[in-house]
GUBAPA-734391 format. One record per residue (C-alpha): residue number from 0; residue in one letter; x, y, z. Coordinates in steps of 0.001 Angstrom, whole numbers. Example, Ala and Ser with C-alpha at 12.3 -4.5 7.8 and 13.67 -1.06 7.14 Angstrom:
REM GUBAPA-734391
+-----+----+---------+---------+---------+
|   i | aa |       x |       y |       z |
+-----+----+---------+---------+---------+
|   0 |  A |   12300 |   -4500 |    7800 |
|   1 |  S |   13670 |   -1060 |    7140 |
+-----+----+---------+---------+---------+
REM end
This chain:
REM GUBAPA-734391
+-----+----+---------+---------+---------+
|   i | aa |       x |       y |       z |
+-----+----+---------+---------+---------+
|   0 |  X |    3273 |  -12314 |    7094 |
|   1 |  X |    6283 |  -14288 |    8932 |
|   2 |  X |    8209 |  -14359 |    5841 |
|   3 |  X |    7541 |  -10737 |    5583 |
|   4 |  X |    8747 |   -9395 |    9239 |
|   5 |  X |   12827 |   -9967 |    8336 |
|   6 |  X |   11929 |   -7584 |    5298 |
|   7 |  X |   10651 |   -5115 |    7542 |
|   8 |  X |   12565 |   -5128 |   10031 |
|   9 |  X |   15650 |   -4674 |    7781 |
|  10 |  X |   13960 |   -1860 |    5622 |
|  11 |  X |   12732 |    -603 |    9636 |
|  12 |  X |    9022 |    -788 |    9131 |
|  13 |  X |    6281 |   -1543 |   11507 |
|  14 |  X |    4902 |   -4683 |   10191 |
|  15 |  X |    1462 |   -2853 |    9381 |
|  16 |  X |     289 |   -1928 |    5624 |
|  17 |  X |   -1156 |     821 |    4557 |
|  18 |  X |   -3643 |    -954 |    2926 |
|  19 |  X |   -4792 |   -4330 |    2585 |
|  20 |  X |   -3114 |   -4101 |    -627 |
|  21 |  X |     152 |   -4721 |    1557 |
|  22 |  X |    1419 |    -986 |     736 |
|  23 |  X |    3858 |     -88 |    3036 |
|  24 |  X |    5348 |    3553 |    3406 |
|  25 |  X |    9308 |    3563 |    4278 |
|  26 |  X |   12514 |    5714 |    4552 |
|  27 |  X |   15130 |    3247 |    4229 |
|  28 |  X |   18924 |    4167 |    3903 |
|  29 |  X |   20909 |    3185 |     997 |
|  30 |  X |   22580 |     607 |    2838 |
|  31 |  X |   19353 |    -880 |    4019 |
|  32 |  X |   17674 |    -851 |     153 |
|  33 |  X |   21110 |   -2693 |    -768 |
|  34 |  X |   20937 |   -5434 |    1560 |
|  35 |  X |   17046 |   -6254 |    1619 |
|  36 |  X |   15675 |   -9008 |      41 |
|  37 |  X |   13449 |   -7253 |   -2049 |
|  38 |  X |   12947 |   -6209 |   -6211 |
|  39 |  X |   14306 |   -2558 |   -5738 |
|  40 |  X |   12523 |    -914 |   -8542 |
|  41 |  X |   13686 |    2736 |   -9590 |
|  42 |  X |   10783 |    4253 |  -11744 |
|  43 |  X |   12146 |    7487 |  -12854 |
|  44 |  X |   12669 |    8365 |  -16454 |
|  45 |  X |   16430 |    7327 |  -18302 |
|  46 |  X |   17397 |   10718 |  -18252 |
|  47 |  X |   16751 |   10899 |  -14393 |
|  48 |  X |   18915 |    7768 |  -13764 |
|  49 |  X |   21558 |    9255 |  -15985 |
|  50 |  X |   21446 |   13107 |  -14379 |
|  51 |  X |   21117 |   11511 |  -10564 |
|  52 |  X |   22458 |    8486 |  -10634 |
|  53 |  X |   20830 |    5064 |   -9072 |
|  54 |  X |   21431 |    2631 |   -6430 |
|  55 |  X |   23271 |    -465 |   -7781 |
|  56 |  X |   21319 |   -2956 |   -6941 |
|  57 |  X |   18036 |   -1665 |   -8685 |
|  58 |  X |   16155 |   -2252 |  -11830 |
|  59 |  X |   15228 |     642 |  -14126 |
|  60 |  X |   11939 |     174 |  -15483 |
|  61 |  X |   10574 |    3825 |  -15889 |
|  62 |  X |    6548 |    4089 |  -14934 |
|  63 |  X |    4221 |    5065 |  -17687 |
|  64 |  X |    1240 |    2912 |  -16771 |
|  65 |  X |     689 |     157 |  -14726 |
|  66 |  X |    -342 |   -2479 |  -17743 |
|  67 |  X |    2798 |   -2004 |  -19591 |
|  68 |  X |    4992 |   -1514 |  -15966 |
|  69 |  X |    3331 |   -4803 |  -14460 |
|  70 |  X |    4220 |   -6601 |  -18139 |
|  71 |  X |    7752 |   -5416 |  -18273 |
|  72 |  X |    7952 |   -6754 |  -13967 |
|  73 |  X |    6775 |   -9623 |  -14030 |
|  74 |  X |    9707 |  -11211 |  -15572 |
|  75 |  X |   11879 |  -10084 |  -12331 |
|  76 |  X |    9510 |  -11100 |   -9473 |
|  77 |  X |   10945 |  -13867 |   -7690 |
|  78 |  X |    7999 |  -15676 |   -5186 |
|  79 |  X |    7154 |  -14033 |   -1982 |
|  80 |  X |    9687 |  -11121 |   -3038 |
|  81 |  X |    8391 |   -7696 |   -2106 |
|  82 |  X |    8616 |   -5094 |   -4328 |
|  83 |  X |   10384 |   -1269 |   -3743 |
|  84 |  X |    9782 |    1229 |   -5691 |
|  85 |  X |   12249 |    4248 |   -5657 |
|  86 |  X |   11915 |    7597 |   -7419 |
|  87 |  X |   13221 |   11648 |   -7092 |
|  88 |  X |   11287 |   12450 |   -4586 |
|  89 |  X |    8861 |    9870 |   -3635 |
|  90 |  X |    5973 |   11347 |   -5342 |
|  91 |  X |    5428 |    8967 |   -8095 |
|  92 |  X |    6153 |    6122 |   -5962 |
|  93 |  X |    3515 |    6740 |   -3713 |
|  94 |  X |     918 |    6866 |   -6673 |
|  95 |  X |    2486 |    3396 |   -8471 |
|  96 |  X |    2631 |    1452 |   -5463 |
|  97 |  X |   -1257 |    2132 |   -4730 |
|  98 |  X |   -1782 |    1502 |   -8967 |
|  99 |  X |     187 |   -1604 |   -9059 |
| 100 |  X |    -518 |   -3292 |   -5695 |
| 101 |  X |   -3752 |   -5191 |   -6249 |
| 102 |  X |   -1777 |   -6844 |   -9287 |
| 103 |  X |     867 |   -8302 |   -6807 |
| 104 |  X |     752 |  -11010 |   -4505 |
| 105 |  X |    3709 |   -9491 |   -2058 |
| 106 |  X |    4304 |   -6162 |    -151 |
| 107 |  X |    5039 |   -3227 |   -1928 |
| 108 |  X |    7094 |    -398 |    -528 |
| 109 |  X |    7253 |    3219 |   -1111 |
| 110 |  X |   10484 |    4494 |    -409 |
| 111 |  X |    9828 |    8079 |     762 |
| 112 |  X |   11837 |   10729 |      36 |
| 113 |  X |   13046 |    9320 |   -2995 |
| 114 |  X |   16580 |    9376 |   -4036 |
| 115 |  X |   16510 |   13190 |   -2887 |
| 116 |  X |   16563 |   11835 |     532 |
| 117 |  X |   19304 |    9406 |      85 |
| 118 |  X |   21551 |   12397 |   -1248 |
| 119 |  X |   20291 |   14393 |    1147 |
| 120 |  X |   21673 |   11697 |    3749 |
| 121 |  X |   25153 |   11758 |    2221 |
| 122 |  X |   24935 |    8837 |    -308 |
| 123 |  X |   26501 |    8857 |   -3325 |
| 124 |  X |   24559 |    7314 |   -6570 |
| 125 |  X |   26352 |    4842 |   -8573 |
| 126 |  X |   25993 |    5498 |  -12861 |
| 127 |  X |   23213 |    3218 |  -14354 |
| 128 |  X |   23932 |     673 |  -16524 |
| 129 |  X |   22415 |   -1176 |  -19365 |
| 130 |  X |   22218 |   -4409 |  -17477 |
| 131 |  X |   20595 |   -2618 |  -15333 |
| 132 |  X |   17888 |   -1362 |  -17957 |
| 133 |  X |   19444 |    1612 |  -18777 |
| 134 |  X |   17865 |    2460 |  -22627 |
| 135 |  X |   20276 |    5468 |  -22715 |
| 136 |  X |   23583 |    4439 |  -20825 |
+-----+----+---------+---------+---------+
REM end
């Protein structure tokens, strides 16, 4: 948990999970999602990530299941790394983080609101990339 409290308190979480899966519930800015030490995670769909845009500093792996999302994440965890998963809305983040967090080790975080939010808050999405894991860019 002491490794965990700069995370939080740079993402501006209480230091309490939702569950003692280690799911935490956050509205982060864009700023704060670039500069935390964390595996930011966008879930959406290609199309999504092409339409909206993404935050540059996140991997692309959409969410279909949890088996084949936890095989194709496991080659980016990093030790004691949480994880954050980012979507539209925050909707389908809320459901993977409870799916995938008893297969983890670390915190996971549901950023609320989604990219929606971040918009909504004046930030402007960057285009994917293939080295990101854009299939479609």
């Amino acid at each position: 948990m002491l490794k965990l409290l700069p995370v939080l308190a740079l993402l501006m979480l209480p230091p309490q999970p939702a569950s003692a899966q280690q799911i935490y519930t956050a509205q982060p800015s864009a700023q704060q999602l670039q500069e935390a030490p964390v595996l930011l995670v966008d879930i959406r769909r290609p199309e999504e990530w092409v339409e909206t845009g993404v935050l540059p500093n996140a991997l692309l792996l959409t969410f279909e299941s949890p088996a084949q999302f936890m095989a194709a994440l496991r080659p980016h965890l990093k030790p004691g790394q949480p994880v954050a998963l980012i979507c539209r809305t925050g909707n389908r983040t809320s459901r993977a983080a409870r799916l995938i967090a008893s297969d983890l080790d670390v915190p996971v975080v549901d950023v609320a609101g989604g990219m929606f939010r971040l918009m909504g808050a004046g930030y402007r999405p960057d285009r994917p990339t293939r080295a990101q894991g854009c299939t479609i860019c």
